[in-house]
C-alpha positions as CSV (number, residue, x, y, z in Angstrom):
1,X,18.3,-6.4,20.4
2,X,20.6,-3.7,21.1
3,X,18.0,-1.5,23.2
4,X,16.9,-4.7,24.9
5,X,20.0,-5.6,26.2
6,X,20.7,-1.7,27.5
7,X,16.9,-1.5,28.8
8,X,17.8,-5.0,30.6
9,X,21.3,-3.6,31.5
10,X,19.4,-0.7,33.4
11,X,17.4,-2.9,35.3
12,X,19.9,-4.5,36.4
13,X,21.9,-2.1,37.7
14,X,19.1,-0.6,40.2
15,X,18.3,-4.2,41.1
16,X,21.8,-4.7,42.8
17,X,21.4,-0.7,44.0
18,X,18.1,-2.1,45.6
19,X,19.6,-5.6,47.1
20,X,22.4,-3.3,48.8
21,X,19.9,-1.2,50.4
22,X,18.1,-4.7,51.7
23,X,14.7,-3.3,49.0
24,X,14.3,-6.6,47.9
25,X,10.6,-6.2,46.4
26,X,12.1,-3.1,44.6
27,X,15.2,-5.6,43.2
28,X,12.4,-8.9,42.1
29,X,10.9,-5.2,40.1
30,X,13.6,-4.7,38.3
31,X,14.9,-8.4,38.1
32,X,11.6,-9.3,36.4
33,X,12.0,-6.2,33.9
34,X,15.8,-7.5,33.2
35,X,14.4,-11.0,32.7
36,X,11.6,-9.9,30.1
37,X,14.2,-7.6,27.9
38,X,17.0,-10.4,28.0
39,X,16.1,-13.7,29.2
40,X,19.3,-15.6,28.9
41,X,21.6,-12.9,30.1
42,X,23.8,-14.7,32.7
43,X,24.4,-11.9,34.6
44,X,20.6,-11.1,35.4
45,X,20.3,-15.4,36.5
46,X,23.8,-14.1,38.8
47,X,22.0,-11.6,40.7
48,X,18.3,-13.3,40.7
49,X,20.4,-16.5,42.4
50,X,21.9,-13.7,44.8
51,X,18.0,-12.3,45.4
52,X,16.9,-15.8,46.1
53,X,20.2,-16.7,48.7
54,X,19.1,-13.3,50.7
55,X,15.6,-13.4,50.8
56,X,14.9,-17.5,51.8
57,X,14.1,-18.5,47.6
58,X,12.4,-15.1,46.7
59,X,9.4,-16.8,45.4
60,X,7.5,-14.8,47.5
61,X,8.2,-11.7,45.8
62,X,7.5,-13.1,42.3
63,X,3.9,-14.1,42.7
64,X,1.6,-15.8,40.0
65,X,-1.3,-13.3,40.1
66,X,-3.8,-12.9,37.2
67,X,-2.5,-10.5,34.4
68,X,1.0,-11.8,36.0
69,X,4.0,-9.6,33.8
70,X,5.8,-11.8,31.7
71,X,9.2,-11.3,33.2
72,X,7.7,-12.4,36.8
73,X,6.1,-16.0,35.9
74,X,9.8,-16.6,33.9
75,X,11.7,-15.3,37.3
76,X,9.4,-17.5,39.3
77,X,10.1,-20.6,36.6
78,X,14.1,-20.3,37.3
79,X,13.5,-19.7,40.9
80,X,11.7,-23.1,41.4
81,X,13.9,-24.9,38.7
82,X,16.9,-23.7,41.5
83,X,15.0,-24.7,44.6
84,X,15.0,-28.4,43.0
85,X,11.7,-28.3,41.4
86,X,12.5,-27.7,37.5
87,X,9.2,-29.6,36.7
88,X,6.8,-26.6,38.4
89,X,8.9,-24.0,36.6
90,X,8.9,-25.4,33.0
91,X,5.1,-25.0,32.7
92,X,6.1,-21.6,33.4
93,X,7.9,-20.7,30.8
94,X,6.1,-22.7,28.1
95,X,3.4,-20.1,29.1
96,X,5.6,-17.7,28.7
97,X,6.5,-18.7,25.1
98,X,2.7,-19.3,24.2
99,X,2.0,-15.2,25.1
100,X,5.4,-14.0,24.0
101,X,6.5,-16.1,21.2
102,X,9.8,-15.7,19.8
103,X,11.5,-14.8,22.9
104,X,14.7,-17.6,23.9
105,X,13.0,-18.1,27.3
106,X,13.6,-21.8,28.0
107,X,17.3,-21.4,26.5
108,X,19.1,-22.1,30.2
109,X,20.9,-25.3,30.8
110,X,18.4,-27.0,33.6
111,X,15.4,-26.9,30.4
112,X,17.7,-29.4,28.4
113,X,19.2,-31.4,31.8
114,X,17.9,-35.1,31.0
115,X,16.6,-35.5,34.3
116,X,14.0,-33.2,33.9
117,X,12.5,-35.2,31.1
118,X,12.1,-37.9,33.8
119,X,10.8,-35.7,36.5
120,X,8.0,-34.1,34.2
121,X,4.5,-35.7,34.1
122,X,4.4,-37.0,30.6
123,X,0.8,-35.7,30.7
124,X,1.3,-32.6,31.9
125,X,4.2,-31.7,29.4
126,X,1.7,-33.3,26.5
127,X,-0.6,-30.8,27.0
128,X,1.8,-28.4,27.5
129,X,3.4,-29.2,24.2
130,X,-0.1,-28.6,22.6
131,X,-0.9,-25.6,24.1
132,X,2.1,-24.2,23.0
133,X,1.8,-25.3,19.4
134,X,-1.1,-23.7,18.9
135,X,0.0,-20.6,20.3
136,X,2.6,-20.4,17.8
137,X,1.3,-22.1,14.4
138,X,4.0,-23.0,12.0
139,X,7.0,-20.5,12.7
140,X,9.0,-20.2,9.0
141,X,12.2,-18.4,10.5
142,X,14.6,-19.8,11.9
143,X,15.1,-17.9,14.7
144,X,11.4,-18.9,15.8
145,X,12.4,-22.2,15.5
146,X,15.5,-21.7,17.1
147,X,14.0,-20.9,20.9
148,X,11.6,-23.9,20.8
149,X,14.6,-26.5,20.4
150,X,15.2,-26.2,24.2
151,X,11.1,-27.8,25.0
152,X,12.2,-30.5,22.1
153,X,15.0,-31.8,23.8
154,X,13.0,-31.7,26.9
155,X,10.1,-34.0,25.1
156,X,12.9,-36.4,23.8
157,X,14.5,-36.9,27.2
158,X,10.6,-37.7,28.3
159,X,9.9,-40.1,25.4
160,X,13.4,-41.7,26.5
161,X,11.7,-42.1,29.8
162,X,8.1,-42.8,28.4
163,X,8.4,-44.1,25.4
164,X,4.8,-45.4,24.8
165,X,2.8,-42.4,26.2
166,X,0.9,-42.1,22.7
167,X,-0.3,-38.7,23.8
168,X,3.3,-37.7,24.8
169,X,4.2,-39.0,21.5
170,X,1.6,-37.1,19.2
171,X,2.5,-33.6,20.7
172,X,6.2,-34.3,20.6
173,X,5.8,-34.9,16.6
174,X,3.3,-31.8,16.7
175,X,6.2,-29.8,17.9
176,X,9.1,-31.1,16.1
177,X,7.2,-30.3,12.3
178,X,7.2,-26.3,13.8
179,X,11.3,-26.9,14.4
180,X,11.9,-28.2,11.1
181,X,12.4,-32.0,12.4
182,X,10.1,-33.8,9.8
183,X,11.6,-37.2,10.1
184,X,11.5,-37.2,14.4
185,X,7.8,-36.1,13.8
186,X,7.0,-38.5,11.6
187,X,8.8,-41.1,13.9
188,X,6.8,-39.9,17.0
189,X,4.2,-39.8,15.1
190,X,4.3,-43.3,14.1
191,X,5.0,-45.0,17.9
192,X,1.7,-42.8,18.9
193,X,-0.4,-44.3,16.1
194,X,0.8,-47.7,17.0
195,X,0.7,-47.6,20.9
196,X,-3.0,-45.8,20.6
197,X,-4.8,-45.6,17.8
198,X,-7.3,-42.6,17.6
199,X,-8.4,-39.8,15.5
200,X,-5.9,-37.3,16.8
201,X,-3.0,-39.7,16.2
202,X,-4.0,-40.4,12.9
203,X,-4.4,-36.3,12.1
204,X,-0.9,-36.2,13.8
205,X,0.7,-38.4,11.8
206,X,-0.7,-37.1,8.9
207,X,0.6,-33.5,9.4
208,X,4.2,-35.6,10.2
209,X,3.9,-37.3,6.5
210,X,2.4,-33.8,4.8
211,X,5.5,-31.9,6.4
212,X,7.7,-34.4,5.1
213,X,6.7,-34.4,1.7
214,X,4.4,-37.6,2.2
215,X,1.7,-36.5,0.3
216,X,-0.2,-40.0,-0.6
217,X,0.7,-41.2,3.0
218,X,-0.5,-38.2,4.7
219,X,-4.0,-38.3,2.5
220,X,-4.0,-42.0,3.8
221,X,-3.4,-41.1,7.5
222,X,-6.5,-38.1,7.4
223,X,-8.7,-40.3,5.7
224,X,-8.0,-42.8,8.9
225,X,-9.1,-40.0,10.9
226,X,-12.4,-39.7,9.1
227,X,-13.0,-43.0,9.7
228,X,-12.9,-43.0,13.5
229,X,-14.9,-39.9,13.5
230,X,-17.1,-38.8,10.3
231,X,-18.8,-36.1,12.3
232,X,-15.1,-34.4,12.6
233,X,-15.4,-31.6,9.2
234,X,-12.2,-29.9,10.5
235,X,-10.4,-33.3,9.2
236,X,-12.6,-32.9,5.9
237,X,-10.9,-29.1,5.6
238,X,-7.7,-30.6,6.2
239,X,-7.6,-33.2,3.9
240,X,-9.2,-30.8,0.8
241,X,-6.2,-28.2,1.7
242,X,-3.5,-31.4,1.6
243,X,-5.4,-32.4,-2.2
244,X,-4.9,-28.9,-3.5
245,X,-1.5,-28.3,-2.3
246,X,-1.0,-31.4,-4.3
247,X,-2.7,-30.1,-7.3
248,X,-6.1,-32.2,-7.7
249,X,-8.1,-29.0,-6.7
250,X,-11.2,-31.4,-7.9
251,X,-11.0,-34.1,-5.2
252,X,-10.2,-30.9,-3.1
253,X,-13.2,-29.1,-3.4
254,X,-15.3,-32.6,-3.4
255,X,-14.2,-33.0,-0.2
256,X,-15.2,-29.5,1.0
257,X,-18.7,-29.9,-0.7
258,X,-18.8,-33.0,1.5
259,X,-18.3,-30.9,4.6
260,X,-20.5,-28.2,3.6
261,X,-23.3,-30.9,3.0
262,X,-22.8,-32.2,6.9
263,X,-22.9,-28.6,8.2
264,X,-23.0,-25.5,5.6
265,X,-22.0,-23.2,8.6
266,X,-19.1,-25.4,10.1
267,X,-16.1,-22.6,10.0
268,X,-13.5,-24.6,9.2
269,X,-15.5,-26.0,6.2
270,X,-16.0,-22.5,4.8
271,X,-12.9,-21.1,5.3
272,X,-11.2,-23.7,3.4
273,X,-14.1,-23.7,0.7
274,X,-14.1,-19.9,0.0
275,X,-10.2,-20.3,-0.2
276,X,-10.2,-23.4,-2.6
277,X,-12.5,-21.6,-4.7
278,X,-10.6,-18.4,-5.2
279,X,-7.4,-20.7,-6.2
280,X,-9.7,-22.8,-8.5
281,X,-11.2,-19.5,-10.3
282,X,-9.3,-16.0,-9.5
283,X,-13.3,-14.9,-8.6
284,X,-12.9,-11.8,-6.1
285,X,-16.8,-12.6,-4.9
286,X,-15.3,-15.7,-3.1
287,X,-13.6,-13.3,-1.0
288,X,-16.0,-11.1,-0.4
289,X,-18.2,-13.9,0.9
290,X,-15.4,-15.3,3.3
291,X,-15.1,-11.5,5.1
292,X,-19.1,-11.7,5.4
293,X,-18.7,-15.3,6.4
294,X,-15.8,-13.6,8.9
295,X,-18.0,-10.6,10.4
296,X,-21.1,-12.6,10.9
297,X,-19.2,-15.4,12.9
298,X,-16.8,-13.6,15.1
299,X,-16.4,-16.5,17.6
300,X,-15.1,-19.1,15.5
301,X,-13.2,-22.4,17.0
302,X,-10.2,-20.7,16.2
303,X,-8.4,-18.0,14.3
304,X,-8.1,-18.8,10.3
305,X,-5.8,-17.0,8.0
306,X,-7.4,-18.2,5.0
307,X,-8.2,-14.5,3.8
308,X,-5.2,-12.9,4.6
309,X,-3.4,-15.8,2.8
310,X,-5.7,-15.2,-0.6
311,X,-4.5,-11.8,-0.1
312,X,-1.1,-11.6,0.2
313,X,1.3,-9.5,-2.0
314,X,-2.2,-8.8,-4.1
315,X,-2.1,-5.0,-5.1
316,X,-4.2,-3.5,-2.7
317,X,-5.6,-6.4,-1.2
318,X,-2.7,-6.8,0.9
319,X,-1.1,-3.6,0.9
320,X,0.3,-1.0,-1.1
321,X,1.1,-1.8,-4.7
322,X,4.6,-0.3,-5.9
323,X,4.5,3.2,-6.6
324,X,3.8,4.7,-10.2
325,X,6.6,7.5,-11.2
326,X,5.0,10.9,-11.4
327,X,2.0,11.2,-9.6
328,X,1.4,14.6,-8.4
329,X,-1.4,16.3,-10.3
330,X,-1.0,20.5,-10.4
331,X,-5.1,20.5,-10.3
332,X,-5.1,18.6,-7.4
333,X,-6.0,21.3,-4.1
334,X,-4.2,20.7,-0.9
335,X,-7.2,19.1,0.9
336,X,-6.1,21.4,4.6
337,X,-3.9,24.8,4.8
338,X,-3.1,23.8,8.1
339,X,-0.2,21.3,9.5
340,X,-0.4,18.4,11.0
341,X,0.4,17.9,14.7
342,X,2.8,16.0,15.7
343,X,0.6,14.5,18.0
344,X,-1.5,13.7,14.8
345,X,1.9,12.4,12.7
346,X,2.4,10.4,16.1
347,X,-0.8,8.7,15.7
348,X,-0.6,8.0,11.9
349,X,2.7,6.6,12.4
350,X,1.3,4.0,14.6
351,X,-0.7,2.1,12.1
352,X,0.3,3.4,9.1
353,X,1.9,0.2,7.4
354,X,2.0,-0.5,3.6
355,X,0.8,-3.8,4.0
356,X,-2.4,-5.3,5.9
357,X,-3.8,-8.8,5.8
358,X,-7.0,-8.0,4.2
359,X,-9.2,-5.1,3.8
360,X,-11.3,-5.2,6.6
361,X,-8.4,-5.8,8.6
362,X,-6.8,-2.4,7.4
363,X,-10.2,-1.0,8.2
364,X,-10.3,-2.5,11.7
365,X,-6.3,-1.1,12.2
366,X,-7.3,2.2,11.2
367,X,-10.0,2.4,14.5
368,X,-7.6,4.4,16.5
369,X,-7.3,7.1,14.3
370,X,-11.1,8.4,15.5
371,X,-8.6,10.3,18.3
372,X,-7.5,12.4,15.2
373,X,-9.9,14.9,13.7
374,X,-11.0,14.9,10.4
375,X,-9.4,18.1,9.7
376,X,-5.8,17.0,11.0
377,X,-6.1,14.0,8.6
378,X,-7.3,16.2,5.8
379,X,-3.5,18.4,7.2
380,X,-1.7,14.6,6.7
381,X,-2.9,14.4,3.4
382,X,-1.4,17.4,2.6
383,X,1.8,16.7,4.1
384,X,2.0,13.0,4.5
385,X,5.0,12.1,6.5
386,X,7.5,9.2,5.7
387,X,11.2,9.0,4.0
388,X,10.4,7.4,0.9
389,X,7.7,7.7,-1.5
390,X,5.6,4.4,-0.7
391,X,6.1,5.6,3.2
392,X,4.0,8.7,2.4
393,X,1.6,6.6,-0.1
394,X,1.1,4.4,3.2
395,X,0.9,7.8,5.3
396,X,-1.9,8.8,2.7
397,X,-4.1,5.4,2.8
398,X,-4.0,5.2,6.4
399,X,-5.5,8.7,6.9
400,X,-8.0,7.9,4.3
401,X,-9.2,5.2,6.2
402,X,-9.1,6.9,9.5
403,X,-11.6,9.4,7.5
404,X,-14.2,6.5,7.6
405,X,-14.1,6.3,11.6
406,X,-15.8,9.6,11.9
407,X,-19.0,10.5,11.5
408,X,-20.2,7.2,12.1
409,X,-23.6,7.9,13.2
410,X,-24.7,9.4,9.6
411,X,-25.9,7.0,7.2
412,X,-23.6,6.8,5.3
413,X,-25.2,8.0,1.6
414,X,-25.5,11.2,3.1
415,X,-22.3,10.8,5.8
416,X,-19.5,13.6,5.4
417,X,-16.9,10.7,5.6
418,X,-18.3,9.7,1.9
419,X,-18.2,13.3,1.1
420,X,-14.8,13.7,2.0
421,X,-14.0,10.8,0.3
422,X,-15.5,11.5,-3.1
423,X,-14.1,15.0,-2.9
424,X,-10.6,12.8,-2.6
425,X,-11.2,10.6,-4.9
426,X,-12.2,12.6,-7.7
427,X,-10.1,16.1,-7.4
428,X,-7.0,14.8,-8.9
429,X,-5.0,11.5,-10.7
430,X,-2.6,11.2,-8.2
431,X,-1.7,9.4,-5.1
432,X,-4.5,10.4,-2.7
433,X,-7.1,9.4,-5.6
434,X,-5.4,5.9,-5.2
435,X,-5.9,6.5,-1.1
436,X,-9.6,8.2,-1.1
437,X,-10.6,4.8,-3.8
438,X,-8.6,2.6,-1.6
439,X,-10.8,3.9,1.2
440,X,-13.8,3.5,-0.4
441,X,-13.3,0.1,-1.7
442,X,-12.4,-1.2,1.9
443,X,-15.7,0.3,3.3
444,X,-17.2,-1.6,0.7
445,X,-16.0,-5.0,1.9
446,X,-17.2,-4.2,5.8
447,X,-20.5,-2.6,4.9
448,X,-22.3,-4.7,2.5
449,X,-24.9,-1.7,2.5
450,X,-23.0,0.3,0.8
451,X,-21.8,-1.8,-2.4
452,X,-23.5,-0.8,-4.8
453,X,-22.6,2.7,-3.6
454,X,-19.0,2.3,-3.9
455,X,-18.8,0.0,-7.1
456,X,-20.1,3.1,-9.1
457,X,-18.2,5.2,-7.8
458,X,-15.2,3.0,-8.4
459,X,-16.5,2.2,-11.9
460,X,-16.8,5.9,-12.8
461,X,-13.2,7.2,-11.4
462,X,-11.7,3.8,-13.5
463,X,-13.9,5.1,-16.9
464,X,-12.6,8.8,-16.5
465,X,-8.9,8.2,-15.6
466,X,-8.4,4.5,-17.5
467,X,-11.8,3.5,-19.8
468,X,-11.4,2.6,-23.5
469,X,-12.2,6.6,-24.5
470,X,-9.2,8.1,-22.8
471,X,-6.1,8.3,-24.7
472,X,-3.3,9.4,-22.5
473,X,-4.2,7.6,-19.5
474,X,-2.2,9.1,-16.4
475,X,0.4,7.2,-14.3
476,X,-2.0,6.0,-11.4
477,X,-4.1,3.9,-14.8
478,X,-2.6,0.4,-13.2
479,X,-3.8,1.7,-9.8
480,X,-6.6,2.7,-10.5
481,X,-7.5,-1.0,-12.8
482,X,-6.4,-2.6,-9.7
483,X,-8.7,-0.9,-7.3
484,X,-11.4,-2.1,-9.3
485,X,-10.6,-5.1,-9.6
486,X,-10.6,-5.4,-5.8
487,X,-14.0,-3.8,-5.3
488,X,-16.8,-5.9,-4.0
489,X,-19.8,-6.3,-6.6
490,X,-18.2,-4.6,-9.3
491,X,-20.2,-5.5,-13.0
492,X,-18.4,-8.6,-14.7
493,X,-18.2,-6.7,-18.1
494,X,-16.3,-3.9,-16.0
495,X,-13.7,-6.2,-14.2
496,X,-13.2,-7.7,-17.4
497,X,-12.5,-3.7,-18.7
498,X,-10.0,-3.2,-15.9
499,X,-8.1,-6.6,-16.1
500,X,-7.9,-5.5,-19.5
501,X,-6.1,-1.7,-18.6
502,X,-3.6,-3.4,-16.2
503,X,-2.6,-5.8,-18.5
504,X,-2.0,-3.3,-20.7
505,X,0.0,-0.7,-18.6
506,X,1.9,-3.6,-17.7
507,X,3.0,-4.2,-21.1
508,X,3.2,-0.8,-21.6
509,X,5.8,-0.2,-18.4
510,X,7.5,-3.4,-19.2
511,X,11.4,-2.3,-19.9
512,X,12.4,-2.7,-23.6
513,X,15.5,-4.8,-24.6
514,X,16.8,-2.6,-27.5
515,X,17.4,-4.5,-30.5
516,X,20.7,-5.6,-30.7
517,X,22.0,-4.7,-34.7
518,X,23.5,-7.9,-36.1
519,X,27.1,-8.5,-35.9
520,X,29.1,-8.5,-39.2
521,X,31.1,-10.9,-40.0
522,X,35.0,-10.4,-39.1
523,X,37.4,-9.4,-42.3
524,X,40.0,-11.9,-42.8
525,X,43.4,-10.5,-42.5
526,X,43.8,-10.7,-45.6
527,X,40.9,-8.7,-46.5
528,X,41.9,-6.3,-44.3
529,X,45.4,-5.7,-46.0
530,X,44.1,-5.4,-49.4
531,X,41.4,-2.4,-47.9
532,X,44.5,-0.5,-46.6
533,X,46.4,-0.8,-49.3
534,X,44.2,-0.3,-52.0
């Protein structure tokens, strides 16, 4: 926020340097760039009001082209909202909240001023409204919720003024559940239901009543929504995801099975089935189906995050598990004798995160380390930047998986990026075996070709360093258990195996409670006396 408000700071001081030497286009530059960093700053609104008075509005010189910079379409929102026409400029900036959410653009007084809720074409701000929501999904933090308040004061002051435009209505309680107002949405949501009943207005209210803890009223309200349109399998998803939240995972995945039957290949449907599934079961293969499902529909209705949420905070899955204590290995050779670049550090630093939402999504992230060559990540390996021990894990597992981006035209038995790998994954029990298996198992999850490839590889690195033979595993044994267990295809006998190891170096690492001796009983005094003076 700090560098925001100096960047915007900046800006503003050669806009005025520009107005005073009449370079207007030069100052709406700079005035756009202040705008973008700091949207509310009142001094920027000062000067863009002083832009406007010396160039007859200035909306010339903020123009709505295609690919338009954020920080012009806002200017040009204010601009109209001070020539008298708020209601042109609000769409503005509810655009600009839908590309750049988070940002407190609409937080200026002539968003909240009543009479724009009665200038505003209910319609208009309806859809509106909806665009924006699903722009932004369901914001948790506060501070997301925070810079949407200003459109919901603006949709009250136009239900004030319309209040039976169901549509109007419906999007309003849409957009009050994302600010944390369950009761208005279920109010809105209510009015629309009554004033126009319809499928949408029934899913509506139900998302009101499930956001408010209505469970049995929200089932009620989706099953409504069946009823005006059967054919609708999204509603089917919905009301299976509302049953398991619940806890009746059967009636859950009845309903799914339902959808499947209309349309095995509606997205939605799958998604949510795949999802249920994995709840219902712990199964990893339900996953691994969903990321095929994924890659072999890439233009979906819309974007789902049923993966990523299966994966969350799931050792390896979703990022990198905590550290084990101790994991350099003196056999291990330094895979490069040469240093890194810090053109290649630069590059690793840019995706090198120790969380992703899936696999093939750390796989996908990794793409832009092809611009580094194999033998400069082979050098990060070697000398992994980061401060702390689980940066330079992250540091390792990135550069691993930027290894699998080369070579790409080599099948990939005989590819030196498997080479590589192997020689990785097998020339040590330390941190970059955890990386090289990490890689591995993540190719395995794009690449259904090269399953049964990986899975014995991963099934012989977990024998040697963790199997039932070994007696002193080494510290990377939980790791390692857990790398198996997210590995595509791997034999049931040896996932049982390595759920079996990490429960077991989990009890093993588990802090002890020493035993507390038992307390004796206190002397009486006078059994104290008589030991001193016997």
């Amino acid at each position: 926020m700090e560098e925001s408000r100096q960047s915007a700071d900046r800006d503003l001081a050669q806009a005025r340097a520009a107005i005073e030497r009449g370079e207007m286009r030069h100052a709406a530059d700079h005035l756009a760039g202040a705008i973008a960093q700091a949207p509310t700053l009142p001094e920027t609104h000062e000067l863009l009001s002083r832009l406007a008075a010396r160039s007859g509005g200035a909306l010339e010189l903020f123009p709505l082209e295609q690919n338009a910079f954020v920080g012009t379409v806002v200017a040009r929102a204010h601009l109209l909202a001070a020539a008298g026409r708020p209601e042109d400029g609000l769409p503005l900036l509810f655009a600009a909240s839908g590309h750049t959410p988070g940002r407190d653009w609409a937080g200026v007084p002539w968003v909240t001023d009543p009479s724009l809720g009665v200038k505003v074409e209910p319609g208009l701000l309806a859809r509106n409204v909806m665009q924006l929501c699903t722009a932004i999904g369901d914001p948790d933090a506060e501070a997301a919720r925070s810079v949407l308040r200003p459109y919901l004061t603006v949709v009250r002051h136009a239900i004030a003024a319309h209040p039976e435009h169901a549509l109007l209505l419906g999007a309003g309680s849409a957009l009050a559940r994302r600010v944390g107002e369950p009761e208005t949405a279920v109010d809105w949501a209510q009015r629309g239901a009554r004033a126009r009943p319809s499928k949408l207005a029934e899913i509506w209210l139900g998302y009101a009543y499930r956001s408010a803890g209505r469970v049995g009223e929200a089932l009620a309200a989706l099953r409504r929504a069946v009823t005006h349109d059967p054919e609708d399998l999204s509603v089917y998803a919905d009301i299976a995801a509302t049953l398991a939240d619940a806890g009746r995972m059967d009636d859950a995945l009845a309903w799914v099975e339902r959808a499947l039957a209309k349309d095995p290949s509606f997205d939605c449907a799958v998604h949510t089935a795949h999802r249920l599934r994995f709840r219902a079961d712990g199964r990893l293969s339900h996953l691994v189906d969903l990321a095929d499902f994924a890659a072999e529909h890439p233009d979906d209705t819309h974007e789902h995050t049923d993966l990523a949420e299966c994966c969350v905070n799931q050792p390896w899955l979703g990022g990198v598990p905590e550290a084990a204590r101790g994991t350099d290995d003196p056999r291990r050779r330094a895979p490069s004798s040469e240093p890194p670049t810090a053109a290649a550090v630069e590059r690793l630093l840019r995706v090198a995160r120790p969380a992703w939402p899936h696999p093939p999504a750390a796989y996908d992230a990794a793409l832009g380390l092809v611009l580094v060559e194999p033998e400069q990540l082979l050098a990060l390996l070697a000398d992994p930047p980061g401060n702390t021990e689980n940066d330079r894990r992250a540091a390792l597992v990135w550069a691993c998986l930027g290894l699998l981006h080369h070579d790409t035209d080599e099948g990939w038995m005989g590819s030196s990026r498997r080479r590589r790998l192997v020689e990785l994954a097998v020339g040590g029990a330390d941190a970059i075996t955890e990386a090289a298996m990490f890689a591995l198992v993540a190719y395995a999850w794009v690449d259904p070709a090269a399953r049964t490839d990986v899975t014995g590889l991963i099934t012989g690195r977990l024998m040697s360093l963790a199997g039932p033979s070994r007696k002193n595993r080494p510290p990377i044994a939980w790791s390692v258990a857990q790398l198996a267990l997210a590995t595509p295809d791997l034999a049931d006998e040896t996932r049982e195996m390595a759920a079996a190891v990490a429960k077991a170096e989990e009890e093993r690492n588990r802090p002890r409670i020493p035993r507390q001796r038992p307390r004796k009983p206190k002397k009486s005094r006078r059994q104290l006396l008589r030991w001193l003076t016997r």
